[in-house]
VEXFI-312434 format. One record per residue (C-alpha): residue number from 1; x, y, z. Coordinates in nm, 4 decimals, padded with zeros to 6 digits. Layout:
BEGIN
<r NUM, <X, Y, Z>>
...
This chain:
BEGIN
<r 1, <00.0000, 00.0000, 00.0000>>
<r 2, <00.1445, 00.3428, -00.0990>>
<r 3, <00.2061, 00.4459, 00.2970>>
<r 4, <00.4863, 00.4058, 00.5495>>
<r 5, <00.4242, 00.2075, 00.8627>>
<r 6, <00.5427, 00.4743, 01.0288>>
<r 7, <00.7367, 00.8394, 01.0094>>
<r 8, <00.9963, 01.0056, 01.2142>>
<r 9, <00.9581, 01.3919, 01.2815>>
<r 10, <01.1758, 01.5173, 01.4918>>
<r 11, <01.1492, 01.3147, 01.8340>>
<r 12, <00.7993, 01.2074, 01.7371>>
<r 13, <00.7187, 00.8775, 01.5705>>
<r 14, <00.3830, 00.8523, 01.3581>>
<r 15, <00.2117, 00.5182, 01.3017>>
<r 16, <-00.0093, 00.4702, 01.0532>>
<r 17, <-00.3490, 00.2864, 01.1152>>
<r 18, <-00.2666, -00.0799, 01.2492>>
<r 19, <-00.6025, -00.3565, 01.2275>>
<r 20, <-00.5895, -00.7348, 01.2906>>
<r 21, <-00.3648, -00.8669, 01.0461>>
<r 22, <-00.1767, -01.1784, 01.1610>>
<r 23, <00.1791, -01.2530, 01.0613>>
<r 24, <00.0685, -01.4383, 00.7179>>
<r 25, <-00.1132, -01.1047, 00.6237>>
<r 26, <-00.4825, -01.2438, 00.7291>>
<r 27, <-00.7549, -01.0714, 00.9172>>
<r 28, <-00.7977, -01.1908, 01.2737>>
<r 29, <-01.1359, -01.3229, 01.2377>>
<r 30, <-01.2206, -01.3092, 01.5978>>
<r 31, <-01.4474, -01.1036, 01.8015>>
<r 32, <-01.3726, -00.7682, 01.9052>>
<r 33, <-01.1170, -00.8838, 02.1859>>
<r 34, <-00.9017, -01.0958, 01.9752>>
<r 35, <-00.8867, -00.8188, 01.7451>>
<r 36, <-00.7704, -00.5809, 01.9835>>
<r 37, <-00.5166, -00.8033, 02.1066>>
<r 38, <-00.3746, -00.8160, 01.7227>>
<r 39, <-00.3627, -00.4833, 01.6478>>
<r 40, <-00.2481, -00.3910, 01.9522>>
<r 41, <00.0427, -00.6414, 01.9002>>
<r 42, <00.0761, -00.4840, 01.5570>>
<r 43, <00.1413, -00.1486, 01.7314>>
<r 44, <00.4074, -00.2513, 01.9559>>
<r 45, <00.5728, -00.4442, 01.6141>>
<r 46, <00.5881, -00.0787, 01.4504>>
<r 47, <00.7066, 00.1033, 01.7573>>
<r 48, <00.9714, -00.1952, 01.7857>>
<r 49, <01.0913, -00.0810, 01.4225>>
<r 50, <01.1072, 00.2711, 01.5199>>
<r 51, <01.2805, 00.2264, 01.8374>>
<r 52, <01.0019, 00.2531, 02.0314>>
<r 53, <00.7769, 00.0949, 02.2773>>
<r 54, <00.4261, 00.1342, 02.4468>>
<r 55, <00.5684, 00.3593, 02.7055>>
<r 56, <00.6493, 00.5837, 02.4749>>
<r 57, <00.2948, 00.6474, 02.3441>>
<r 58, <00.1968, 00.9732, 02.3980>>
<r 59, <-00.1574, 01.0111, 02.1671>>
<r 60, <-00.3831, 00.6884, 02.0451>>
<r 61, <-00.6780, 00.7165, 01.7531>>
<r 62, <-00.9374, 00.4389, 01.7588>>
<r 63, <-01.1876, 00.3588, 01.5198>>
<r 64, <-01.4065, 00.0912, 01.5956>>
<r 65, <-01.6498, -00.0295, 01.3594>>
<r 66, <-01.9817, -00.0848, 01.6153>>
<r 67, <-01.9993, 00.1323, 01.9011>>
<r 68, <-02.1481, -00.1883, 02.0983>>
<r 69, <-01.8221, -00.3085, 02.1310>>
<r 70, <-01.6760, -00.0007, 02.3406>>
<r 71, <-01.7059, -00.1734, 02.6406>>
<r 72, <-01.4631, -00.5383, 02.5663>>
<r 73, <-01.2421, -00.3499, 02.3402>>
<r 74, <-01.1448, -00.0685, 02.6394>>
<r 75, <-01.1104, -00.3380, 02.8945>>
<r 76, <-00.8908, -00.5187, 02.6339>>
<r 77, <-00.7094, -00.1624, 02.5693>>
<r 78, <-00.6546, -00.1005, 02.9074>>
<r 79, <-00.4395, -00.4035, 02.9670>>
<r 80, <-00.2218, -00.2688, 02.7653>>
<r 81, <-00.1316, 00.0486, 02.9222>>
<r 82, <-00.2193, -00.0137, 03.3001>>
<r 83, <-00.0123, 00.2653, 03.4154>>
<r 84, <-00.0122, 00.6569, 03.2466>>
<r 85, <-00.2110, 00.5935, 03.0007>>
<r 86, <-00.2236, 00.8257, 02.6524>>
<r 87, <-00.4091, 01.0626, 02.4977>>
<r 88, <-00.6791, 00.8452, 02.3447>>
<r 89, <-00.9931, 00.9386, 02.1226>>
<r 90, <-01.2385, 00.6983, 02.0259>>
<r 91, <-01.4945, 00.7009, 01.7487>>
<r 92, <-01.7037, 00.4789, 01.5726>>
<r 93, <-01.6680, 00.4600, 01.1825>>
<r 94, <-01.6720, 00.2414, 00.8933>>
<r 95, <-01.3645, 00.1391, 00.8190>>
<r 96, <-01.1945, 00.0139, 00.4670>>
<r 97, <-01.1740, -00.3377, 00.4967>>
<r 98, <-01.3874, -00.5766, 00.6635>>
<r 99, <-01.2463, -00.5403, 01.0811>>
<r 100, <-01.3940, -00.4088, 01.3834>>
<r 101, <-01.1245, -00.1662, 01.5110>>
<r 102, <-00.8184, 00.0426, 01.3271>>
<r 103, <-00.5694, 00.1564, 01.5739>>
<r 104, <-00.3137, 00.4605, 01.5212>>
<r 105, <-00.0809, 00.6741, 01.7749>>
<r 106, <00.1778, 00.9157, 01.7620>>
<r 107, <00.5013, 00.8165, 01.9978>>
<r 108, <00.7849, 01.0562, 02.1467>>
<r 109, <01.1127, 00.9452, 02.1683>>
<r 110, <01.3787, 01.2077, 02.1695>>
<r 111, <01.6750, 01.1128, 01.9251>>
C-alpha cells in the first residue's frame, strides 16, 4: 500500500493505522477482543521498528467499527497500558476493509 508504517519527525514517531492482520497477512477473524489483542500487538511491532515501545505512546486514535463493542475493546485496551495511560480518542466509523477496530498513535522518543 502506498504508505509508510510509520514516520519520524523530529522526536515524534507517527504510526499509521494498524487492524488485525496476523503474521501471514490475514484478518484476525475473531471477536472484538481478539482483534484488539492483534492490532495492539501490531502497534508494539511498529514502535519496535522505530525504536520505540508502548511507554512511549503519547496520543492513540481508535476507530471501531460498532460502538457496541466499546465496552470489551477498552477493557482489552486497558491491559495494555495499566499505568499513564495516553491521549486516546475513540470514534465509531466504517472502516476500509472488513475489521472491527483500526488503531493509530503518535510516539515521542527524543533522538
Amino acid at each position: 500500500l502506498p504508505f509508510s508504517k510509520a514516520i519520524r519527525a523530529g522526536d515524534f514517531v507517527f504510526l499509521s493505522g494498524q487492524v488485525a492482520f496476523d503474521a501471514s497477512g490475514q484478518l484476525n477473524e475473531g471477536g472484538i477482543e481478539d482483534q484488539t489483542r492483534q492490532t495492539m500487538e501490531n502497534v508494539k511491532t511498529v514502535l519496535a521498528l522505530a525504536g520505540c515501545e508502548l511507554s512511549d505512546v503519547v496520543k492513540v486514535n481508535v476507530w471501531l467499527d460498532d460502538e457496541r463493542d466499546f465496552g470489551r475493546f477498552n477493557a482489552t485496551y486497558a491491559t495494555y497500558f495499566k499505568t499513564d495511560p495516553p491521549a486516546r480518542s475513540t470514534v465509531q466509523s466504517n472502516l476500509m476493509i472488513d475489521a472491527k477496530i483500526e488503531i493509530d498513535c503518535v510516539a515521542y522518543k527524543p533522538l
